[in-house]
N, C-alpha and C positions, 0 to 999 in steps of 0.2 A: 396422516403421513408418518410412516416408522423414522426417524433418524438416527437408530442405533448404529455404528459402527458399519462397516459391511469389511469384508474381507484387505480390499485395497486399503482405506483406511487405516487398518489395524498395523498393516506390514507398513505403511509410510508410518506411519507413529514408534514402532519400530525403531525402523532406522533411524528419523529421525535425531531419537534419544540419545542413540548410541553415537552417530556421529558427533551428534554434539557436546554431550559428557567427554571426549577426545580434542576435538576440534575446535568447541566455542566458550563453554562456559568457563574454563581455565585462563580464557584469555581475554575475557568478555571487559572488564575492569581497565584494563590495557587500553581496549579501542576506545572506550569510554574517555579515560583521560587523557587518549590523545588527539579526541574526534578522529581516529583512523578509520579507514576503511577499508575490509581486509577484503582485498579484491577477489584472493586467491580462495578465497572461502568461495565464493559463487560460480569459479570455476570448476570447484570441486562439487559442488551443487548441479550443475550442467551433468559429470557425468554418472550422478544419481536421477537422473530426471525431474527436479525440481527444478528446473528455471524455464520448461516448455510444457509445464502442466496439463494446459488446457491446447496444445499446440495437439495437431491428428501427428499419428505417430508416422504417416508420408512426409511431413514435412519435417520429421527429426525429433516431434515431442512423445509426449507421454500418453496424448489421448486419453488424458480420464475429465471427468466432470467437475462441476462446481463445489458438487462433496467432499469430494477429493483436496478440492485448490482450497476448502477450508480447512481443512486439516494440515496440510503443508502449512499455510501461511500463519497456524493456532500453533503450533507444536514448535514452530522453528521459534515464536514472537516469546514462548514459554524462557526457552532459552536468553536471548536478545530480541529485545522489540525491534532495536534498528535493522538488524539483519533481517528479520521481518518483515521489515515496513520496504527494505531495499525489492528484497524476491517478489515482496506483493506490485512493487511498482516495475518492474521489467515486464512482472506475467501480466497483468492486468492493463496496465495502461501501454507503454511502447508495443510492445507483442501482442498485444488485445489489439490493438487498432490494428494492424498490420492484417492479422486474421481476420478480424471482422468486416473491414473494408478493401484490403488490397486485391487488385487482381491477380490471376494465377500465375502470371507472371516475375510479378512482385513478391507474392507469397513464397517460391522456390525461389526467390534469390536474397531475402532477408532473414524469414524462422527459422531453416535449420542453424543458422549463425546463432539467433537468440536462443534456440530453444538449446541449444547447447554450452551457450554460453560462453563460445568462443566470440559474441559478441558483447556485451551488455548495454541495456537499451537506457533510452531517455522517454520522457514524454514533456512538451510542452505549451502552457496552456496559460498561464499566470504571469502578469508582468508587475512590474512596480507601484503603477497607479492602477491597476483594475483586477482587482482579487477577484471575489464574486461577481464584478461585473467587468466581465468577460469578454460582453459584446463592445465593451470602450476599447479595446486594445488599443495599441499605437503602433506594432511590430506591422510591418505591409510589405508584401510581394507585386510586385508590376511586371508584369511579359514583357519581355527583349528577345526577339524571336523563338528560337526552341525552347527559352529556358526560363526562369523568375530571377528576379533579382529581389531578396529579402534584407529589408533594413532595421533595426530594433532589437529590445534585449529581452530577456526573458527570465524570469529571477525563480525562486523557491524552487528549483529543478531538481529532484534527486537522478543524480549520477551527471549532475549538468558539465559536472567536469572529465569523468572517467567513464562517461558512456562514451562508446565504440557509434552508436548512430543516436539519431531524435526523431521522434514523429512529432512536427510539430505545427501549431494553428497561428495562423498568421491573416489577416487581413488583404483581402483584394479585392473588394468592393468599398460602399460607403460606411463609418462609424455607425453603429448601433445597428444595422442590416444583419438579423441574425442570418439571412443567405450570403453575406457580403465577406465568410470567411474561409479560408482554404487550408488542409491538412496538408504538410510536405516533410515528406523523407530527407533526412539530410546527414550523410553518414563522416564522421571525425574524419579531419584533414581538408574538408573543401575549404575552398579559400575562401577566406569573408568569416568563417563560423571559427569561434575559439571560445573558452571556457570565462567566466572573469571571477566574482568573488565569490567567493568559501565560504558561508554563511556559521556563525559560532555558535551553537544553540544549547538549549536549557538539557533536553534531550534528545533520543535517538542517536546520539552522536558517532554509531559506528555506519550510520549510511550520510551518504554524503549529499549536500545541498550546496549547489551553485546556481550560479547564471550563465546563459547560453546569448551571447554575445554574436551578432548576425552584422558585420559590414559589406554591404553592396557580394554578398553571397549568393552566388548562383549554382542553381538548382534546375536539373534539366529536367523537362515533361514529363517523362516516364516514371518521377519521382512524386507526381500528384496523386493523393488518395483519394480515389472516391472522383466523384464529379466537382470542379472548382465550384464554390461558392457554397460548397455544404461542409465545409469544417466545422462549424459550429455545432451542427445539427449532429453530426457523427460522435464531436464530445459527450454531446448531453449523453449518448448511446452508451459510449464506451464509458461512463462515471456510473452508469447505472451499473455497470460489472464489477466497478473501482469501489463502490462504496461495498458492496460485498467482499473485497478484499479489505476495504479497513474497519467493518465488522469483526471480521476474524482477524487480524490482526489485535484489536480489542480483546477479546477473547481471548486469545493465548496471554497476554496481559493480565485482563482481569482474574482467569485460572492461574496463573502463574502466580501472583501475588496472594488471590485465594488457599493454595496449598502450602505456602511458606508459612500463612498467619495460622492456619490451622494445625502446623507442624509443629508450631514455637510456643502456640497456646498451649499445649500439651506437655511441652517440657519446659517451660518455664513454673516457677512456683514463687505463692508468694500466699504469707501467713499459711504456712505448711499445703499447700495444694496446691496443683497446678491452677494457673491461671481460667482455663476453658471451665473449670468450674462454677466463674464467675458467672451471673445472669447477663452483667455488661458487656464480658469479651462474648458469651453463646448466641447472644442474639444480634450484636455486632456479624456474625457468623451465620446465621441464621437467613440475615437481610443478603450478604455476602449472597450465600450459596442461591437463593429464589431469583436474584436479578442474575448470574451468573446462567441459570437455568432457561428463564425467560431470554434473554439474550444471545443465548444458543436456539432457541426454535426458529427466534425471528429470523436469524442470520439461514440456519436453515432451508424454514421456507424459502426465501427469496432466490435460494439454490437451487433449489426444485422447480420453481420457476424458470427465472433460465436455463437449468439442466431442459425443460422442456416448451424451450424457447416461448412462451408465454409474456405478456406485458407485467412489468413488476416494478416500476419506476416507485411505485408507493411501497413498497415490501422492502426494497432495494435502501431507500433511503429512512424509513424504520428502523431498517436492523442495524443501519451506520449511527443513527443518528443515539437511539438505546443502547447498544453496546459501547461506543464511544464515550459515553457518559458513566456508563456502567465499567470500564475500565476506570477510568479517573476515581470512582466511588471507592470500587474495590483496595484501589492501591491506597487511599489516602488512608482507607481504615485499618489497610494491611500494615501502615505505618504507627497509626495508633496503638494499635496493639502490641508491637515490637515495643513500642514506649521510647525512647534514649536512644536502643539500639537502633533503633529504623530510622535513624535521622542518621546515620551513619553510612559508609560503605562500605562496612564489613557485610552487611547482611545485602541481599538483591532487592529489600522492598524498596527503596529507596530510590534506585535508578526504574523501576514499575511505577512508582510515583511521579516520576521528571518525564516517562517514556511515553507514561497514559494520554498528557496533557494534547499532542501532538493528534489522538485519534477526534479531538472534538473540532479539529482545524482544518487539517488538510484535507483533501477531496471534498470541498462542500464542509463550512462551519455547521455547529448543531440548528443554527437560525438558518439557513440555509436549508435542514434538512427539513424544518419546519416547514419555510413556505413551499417547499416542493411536496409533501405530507399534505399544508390544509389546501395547495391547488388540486391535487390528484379528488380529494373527495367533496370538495367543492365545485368541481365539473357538470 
C-alpha cells in the first residue's frame, strides 16, 4: 500500500500550517494556562472544512477519507494537541455516529450544523463508576409515550459543556445486556440536560472536559439512533473509527515533539559541538524517528481499511494502542534532550509531554487496546 501524501493531503497540510502559525500557536500557552477553550477557533475551522471531514459533501461536509481525517487531526495536534484532540472528537465520535447510524432524516437535520460547525458536537459514553466497563452504566432511559425519559450523569465528555448537541448511550434494557443499551440525540437547552463539572487536567487543557448531567430529560423518538437496544453495539463501531482519530492525533504529537528535539539537537552545543553529535542524543533520535515511522503505517493501514469499508477492529486498535504509547515515548525523550529547558514552558516539549499522556487513556486505555488485539486473533 503507497501512503505517500496524495494531493488533498498536501493542500490541508498546507493550510493547516498557515492557519495555525496566525491563529493558534501564538496563543496556544494562553489556552493552556487558562484551560480555555477557544471556541472560535472551531468555528473558523467549520469554514475551512475541517470539522465535517468525513461528512459527504450533500450534507455540508468535506467528503474526503480517512487519509485525509489523518492528516487534519496530525497537523492541527502538531500545533496544539487539545485543539486536536477537540476536532478529532466532534468528527469522529458525535458526527461519526450520526453518519454512520442515523437515518436520512436525521442525517439532514444534524451534519450540515456539525459539519460546519455552527454546531459543536458531544459524544457520550463514560460515566463515573464504569470506564471501560461500559456495559455497568447507571445513566437509563424509560418510554413515556412518544418520548424517553433519561436519568444519570455522564463524566469525561469533551465539549460536555459547550457542545451545541450529544449523542449519547444510555441504558434501556437490563445492566450488563450488551443489547440493553440505547444511543439518543439530545441537543443543548432541552430541559433535564445541563452541563456540571469542568474537569482540571494535567493536559490537553485547551479542549474541554465536562459532564453532561441528564434529570428526568426528555427526548422524543425521532431522536433514537439506530434500532433501541443497540447502543452499545454501534459504540464498539463507532471507537473502532475513534481510535484512528486518536492514532493520529498521537502522531501529530509524537511528530511535533520529534522535530522540536531534532531542531534543538542541532543548535544546541556543548564541549564545542552541537549536541546531535552525541551517540546518546542520535540514537535517542534514531529510536524517535523508526517508532514515529512504524506508527504512521499502522495508523495508515487501518485507514485503508475503513477507507474501504473492510473489518479492522484489530488494525484500528494497533495503531491506537502503538502510536499512543509512541506519543508519550517521543515526548518524554523530546524532554530529555531539551535538558532544563524542556521542563520549562518556554519551549513546546513540555506541554507534548503533559498532552501525550491523554492518547494512552481516552477512547479505550492501552490495556484495553490489548485485550481487544489478543481477542481479535485469538478468535
Amino acid at each position: 500500500m503507497d501512503f505517500e501524501m496524495n494531493e488533498n493531503q498536501l493542500m490541508i497540510a498546507d493550510m493547516i500550517k498557515d492557519f495555525g502559525e496566525r491563529q493558534i500557536t501564538p496563543y496556544r500557552n494562553k489556552w493552556d494556562d487558562n484551560q480555555e477553550f477557544p471556541i472560535h477557533i472551531f468555528k473558523e475551522f467549520g469554514e475551512l472544512g475541517l470539522m465535517g471531514v468525513l461528512v459527504p459533501q450533500e450534507y455540508g461536509g468535506s467528503g474526503f477519507g480517512y487519509h485525509e481525517y489523518i492528516t487534519v487531526v496530525a497537523e492541527i495536534a502538531k500545533l496544539d494537541p487539545g485543539i486536536g484532540l477537540s476536532v478529532a472528537a466532534h468528527n469522529s465520535l458525535c458526527t461519526g455516529h450520526i453518519l454512520q447510524f442515523g437515518n436520512e432524516d436525521q442525517k439532514k437535520r444534524w451534519l450540515p450544523k456539525l459539519a460546519t460547525a455552527e454546531w459543536i458536537g458531544a459524544w457520550g459514553l463514560t460515566e463515573p463508576n464504569t470506564g471501560s466497563d461500559a456495559g455497568n452504566m447507571k445513566t437509563t432511559a424509560k418510554k413515556d409515550g412518544n418520548e424517553w425519559v433519561i436519568n444519570g450523569t455522564k463524566n469525561w465528555i469533551t465539549h460536555g459543556k459547550s457542545g451545541d448537541i450529544a449523542v449519547v448511550i444510555v441504558r434501556t434494557g437490563e445492566v450488563g445486556d450488551s443489547h440493553g443499551m440505547t444511543a439518543f440525540v439530545v441537543e443543548r437547552g432541552t430541559q433535564g440536560f445541563k452541563a456540571g463539572k469542568k474537569e482540571d487536567k494535567l493536559g490537553m487543557r485547551s479542549s474541554e472536559t465536562a459532564e453532561m448531567i441528564f434529570e428526568d430529560c426528555r427526548v422524543p423518538e425521532e431522536n433514537v439512533l439506530g434500532e433501541v437496544g443497540n447502543g452499545f453495539i454501534q459504540s464498539m463501531k463507532v471507537l473502532d473509527g475513534g481510535r484512528i482519530s486518536i492514532a493520529a492525533l498521537s502522531l501529530g504529537i509524537a511528530e511535533g515533539a520529534f522535530n522540536e528535539a531534532v531542531k534543538y539537537s542541532q543548535e544546541r552545543h556543548q564541549f564545542n559541538q552541537p549536541i546531535s553529535n552525541f551517540q546518546g542524543i542520535s540514537f535517542k533520535l534514531a529510536d524517535m524517528a523508526t517508532k514515529l515511522e512504524s506508527a504512521k503505517l499502522l495508523t495508515h493501514q487501518a485507514a485503508q481499511l475503513k477507507n474501504e469499508g473492510k473489518p479492522m477492529t484489530k488494525e484500528s486498535a494497533m495503531a491506537k494502542y502503538y502510536a499512543s504509547e509512541c506519543a508519550v515515548e517521543c515526548s518524554t525523550e523530546a524532554v530529555q534532550i531539551f535538558g532544563g529547558y524542556g521542563y520549562t514552558k518556554d519551549y513546546p516539549v513540555e506541554k507534548y509531554y503533559r498532552d501525550s499522556k491523554l492518547c494512552t487513556i481516552g477512547e479505550g486505555t492501552s490495556e484495553i487496546q490489548k485485550l481487544v488485539i489478543s481477542r481479535e486473533i485469538l478468535k
